[in-house]
LOMI-131496 format. One record per residue (C-alpha): residue number from 1; chain; z, y, x. Coordinates in nm, 2 decimals, decimal comma. Layout:
! residues N
(NUM; 'A'; (Z; Y; X))
...
! end
This chain:
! residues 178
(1; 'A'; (0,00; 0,00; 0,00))
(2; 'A'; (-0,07; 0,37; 0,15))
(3; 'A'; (0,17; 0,59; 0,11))
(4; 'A'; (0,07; 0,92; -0,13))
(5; 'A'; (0,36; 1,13; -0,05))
(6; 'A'; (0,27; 1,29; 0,25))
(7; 'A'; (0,60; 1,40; 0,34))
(8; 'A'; (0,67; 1,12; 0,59))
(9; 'A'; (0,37; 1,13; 0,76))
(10; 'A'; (0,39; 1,22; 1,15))
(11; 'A'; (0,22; 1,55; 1,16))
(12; 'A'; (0,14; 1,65; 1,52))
(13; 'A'; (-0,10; 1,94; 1,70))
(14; 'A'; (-0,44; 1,86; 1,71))
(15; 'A'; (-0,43; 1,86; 2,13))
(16; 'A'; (-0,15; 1,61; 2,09))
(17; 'A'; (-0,28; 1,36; 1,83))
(18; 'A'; (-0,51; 1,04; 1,94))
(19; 'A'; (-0,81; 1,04; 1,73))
(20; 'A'; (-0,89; 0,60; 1,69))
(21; 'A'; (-1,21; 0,41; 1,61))
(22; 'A'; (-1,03; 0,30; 1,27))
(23; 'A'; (-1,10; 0,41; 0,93))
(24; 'A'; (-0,85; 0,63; 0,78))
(25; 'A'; (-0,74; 0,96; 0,64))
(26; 'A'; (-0,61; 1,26; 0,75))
(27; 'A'; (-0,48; 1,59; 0,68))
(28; 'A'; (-0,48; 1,90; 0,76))
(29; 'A'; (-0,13; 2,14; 0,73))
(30; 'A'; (-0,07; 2,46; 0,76))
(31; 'A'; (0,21; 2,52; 1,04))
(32; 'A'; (0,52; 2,73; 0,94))
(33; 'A'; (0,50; 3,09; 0,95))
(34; 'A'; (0,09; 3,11; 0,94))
(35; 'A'; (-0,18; 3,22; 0,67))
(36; 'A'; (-0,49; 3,19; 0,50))
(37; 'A'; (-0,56; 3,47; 0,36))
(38; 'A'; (-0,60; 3,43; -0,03))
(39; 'A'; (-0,47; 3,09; -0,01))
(40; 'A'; (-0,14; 2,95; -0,11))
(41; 'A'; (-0,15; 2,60; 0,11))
(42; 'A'; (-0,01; 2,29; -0,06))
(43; 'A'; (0,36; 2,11; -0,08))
(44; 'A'; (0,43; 2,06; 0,28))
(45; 'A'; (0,15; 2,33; 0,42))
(46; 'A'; (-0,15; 2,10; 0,25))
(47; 'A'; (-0,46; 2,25; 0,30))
(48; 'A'; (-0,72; 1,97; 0,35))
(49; 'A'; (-0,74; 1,58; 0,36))
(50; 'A'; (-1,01; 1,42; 0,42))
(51; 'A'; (-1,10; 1,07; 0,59))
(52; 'A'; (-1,29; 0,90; 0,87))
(53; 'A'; (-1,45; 0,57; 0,84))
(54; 'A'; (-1,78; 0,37; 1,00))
(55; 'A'; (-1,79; 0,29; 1,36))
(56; 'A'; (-1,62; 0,61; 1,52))
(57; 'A'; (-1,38; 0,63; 1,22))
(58; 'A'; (-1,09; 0,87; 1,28))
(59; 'A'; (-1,24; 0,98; 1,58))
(60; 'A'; (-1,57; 1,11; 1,42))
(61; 'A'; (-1,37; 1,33; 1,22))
(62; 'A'; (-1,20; 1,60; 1,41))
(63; 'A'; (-1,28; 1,96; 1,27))
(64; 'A'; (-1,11; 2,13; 1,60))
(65; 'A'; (-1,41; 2,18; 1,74))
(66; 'A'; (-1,72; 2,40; 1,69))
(67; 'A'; (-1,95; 2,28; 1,44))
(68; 'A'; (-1,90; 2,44; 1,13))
(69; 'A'; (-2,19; 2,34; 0,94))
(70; 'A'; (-2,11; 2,03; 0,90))
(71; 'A'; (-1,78; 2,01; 0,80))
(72; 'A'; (-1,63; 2,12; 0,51))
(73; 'A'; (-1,31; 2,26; 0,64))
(74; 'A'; (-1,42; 2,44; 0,89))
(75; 'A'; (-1,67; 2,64; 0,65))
(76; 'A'; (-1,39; 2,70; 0,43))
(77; 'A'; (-1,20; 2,82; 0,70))
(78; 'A'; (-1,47; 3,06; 0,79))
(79; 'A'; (-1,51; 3,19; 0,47))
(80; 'A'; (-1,15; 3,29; 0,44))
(81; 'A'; (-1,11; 3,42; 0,78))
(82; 'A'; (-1,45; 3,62; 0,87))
(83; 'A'; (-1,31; 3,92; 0,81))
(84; 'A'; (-1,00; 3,86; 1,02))
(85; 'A'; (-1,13; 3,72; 1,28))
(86; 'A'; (-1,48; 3,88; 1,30))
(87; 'A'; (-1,65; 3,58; 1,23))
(88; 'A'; (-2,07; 3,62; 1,26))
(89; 'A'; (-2,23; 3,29; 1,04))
(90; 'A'; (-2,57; 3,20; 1,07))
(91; 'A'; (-2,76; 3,10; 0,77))
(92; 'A'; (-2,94; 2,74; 0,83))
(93; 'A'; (-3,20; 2,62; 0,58))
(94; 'A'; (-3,18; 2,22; 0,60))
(95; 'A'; (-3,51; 2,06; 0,62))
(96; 'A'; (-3,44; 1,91; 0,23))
(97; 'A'; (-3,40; 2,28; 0,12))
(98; 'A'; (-3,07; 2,28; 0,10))
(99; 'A'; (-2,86; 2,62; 0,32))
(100; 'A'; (-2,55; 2,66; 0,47))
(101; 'A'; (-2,40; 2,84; 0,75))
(102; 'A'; (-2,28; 2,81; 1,12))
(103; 'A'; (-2,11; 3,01; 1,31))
(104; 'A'; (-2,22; 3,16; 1,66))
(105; 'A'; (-2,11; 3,01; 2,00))
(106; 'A'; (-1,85; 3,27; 2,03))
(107; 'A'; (-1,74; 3,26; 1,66))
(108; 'A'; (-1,75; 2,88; 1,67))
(109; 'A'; (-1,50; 2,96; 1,94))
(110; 'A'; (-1,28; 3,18; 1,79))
(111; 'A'; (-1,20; 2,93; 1,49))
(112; 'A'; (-1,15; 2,63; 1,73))
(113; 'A'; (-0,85; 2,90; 1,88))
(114; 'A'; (-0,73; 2,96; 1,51))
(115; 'A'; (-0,70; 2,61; 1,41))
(116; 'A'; (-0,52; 2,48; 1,71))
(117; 'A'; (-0,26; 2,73; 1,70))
(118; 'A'; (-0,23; 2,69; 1,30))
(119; 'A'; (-0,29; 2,36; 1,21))
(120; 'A'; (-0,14; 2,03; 1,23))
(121; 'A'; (-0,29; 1,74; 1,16))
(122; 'A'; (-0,17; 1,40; 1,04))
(123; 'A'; (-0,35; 1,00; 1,03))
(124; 'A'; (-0,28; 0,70; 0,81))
(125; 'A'; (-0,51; 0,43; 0,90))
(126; 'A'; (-0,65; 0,21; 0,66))
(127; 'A'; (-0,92; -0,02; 0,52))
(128; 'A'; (-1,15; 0,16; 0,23))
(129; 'A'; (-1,04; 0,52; 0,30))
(130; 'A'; (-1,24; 0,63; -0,01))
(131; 'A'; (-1,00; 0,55; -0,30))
(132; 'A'; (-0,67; 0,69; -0,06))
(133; 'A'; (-0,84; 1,06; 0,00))
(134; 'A'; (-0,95; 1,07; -0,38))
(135; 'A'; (-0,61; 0,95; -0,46))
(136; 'A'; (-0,47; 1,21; -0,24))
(137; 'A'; (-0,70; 1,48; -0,36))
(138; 'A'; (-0,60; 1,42; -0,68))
(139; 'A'; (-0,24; 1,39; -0,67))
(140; 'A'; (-0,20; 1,66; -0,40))
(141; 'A'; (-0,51; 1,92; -0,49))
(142; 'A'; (-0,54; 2,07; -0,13))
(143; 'A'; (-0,66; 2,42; -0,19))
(144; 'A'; (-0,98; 2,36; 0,09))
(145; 'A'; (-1,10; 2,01; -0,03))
(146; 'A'; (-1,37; 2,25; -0,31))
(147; 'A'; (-1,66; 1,97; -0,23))
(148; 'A'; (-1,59; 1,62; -0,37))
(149; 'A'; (-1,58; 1,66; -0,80))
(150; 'A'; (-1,29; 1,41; -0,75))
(151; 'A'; (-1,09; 1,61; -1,01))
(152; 'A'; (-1,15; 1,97; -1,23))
(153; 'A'; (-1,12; 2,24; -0,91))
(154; 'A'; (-0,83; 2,47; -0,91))
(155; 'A'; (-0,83; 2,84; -0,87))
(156; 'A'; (-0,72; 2,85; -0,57))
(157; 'A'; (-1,02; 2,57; -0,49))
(158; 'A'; (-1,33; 2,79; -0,69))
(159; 'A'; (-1,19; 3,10; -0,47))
(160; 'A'; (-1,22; 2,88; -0,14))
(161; 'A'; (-1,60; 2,81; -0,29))
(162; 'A'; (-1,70; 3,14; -0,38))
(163; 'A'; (-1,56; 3,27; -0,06))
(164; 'A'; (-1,82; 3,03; 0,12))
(165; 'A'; (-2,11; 3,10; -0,15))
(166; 'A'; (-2,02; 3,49; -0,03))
(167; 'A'; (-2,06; 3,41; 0,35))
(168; 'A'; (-2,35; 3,26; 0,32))
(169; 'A'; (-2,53; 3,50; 0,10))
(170; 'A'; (-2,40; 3,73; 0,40))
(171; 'A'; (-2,59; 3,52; 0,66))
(172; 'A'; (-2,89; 3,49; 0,45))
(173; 'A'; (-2,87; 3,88; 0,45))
(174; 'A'; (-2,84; 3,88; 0,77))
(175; 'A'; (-3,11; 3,66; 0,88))
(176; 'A'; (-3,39; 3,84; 0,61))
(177; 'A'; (-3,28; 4,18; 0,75))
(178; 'A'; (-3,26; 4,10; 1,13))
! end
C-alpha cells in the first residue's frame, strides 16, 4: 500500500536527494518561510507531485534543471515568477502545432537558482505510479499540477494556467514583434 498522507515522507533538497532508475512519485514542497507569488502552496508546503516511470524512472524526472518546456512545473514556476525574477520565455511552436514556452539560457538559470534554494523534494518508489499521483492529485490538489484533468481544477490551479497562457502569449508577442 503507498502511503497518501504525505506528512511522513523524507523531504530533502534537491542537491541532496538520489534520483533511482525506479518508478515512483514525487513531490515537490515549498520550504518554510518562501513564496509563490499568488499561490497558497498545499498542507505541508505541496506544490506539485508528479511521477517517474520507464527505464530512467525517478531519475528522468528532475525539474532542477533548465528545461522548461518540457516540464510542467517548471513552466508553472515561470509563469508565476517572470516578473520577479525577470524571467525572458521564448515561444516554441511544436512541429504538431501545438506552442509553449522556454526560457533563455540565463533565465533557465535563474529558476534552476530559485528552486534549489526553495524547494524540497520528496520519493516513494513504487510499481504503477499512475494510479498513486492521481490518487495524490486528487486527495491533495497541489496548486501547480493544472495539466492532468484528474479532478475539476481549483482556483488556485486555473490562476497557475492562466498565468502560463499569459506568458506565452508574452513570448508569442515577443517573437512576432522582434
Amino acid at each position: 500500500m503507498t502511503d497518501l498522507s504525505l506528512s511522513d515522507w523524507p523531504r530533502a533538497a534537491n542537491n541532496q536527494t538520489s534520483y533511482p532508475n525506479a518508478a515512483g512519485v514525487y513531490a515537490l514542497f515549498l520550504n518554510e518561510g518562501a513564496t509563490i507569488p499568488d499561490v497558497q502552496p498545499g498542507q505541508f508546503g505541496l506544490v506539485y507531485v508528479g511521477l517517474g516511470q520507464g527505464t530512467r524512472g525517478l531519475a528522468a524526472r528532475c525539474h532542477f534543471k533548465g528545461k522548461t518546456a518540457g516540464h510542467s512545473p517548471r513552466r508553472s514556476l515561470a509563469a508565476l515568477l517572470a516578473g520577479e525574477l525577470g524571467l525572458w520565455p521564448i515561444f516554441i511552436r511544436k512541429p504538431s502545432g501545438a506552442t509553449t514556452f522556454k526560457l533563455d539560457k540565463a533565465s533557465e538559470h535563474l529558476l534552476d537558482q530559485w528552486m534549489e534554494e526553495n524547494l524540497s523534494v520528496a520519493l516513494q518508489l513504487c510499481d504503477g505510479p499512475g494510479d498513486f499521483e492521481r490518487d495524490l492529485i486528487r486527495r491533495w490538489e497541489p496548486p501547480l499540477n493544472c495539466d492532468k484533468k484528474v479532478c475539476p481544477l481549483n482556483a488556485q490551479q486555473l490562476l497557475v494556467l492562466d498565468r502560463r497562457e499569459t506568458l506565452k502569449a508574452y513570448a508569442a508577442a515577443l517573437t512576432d514583434n522582434g
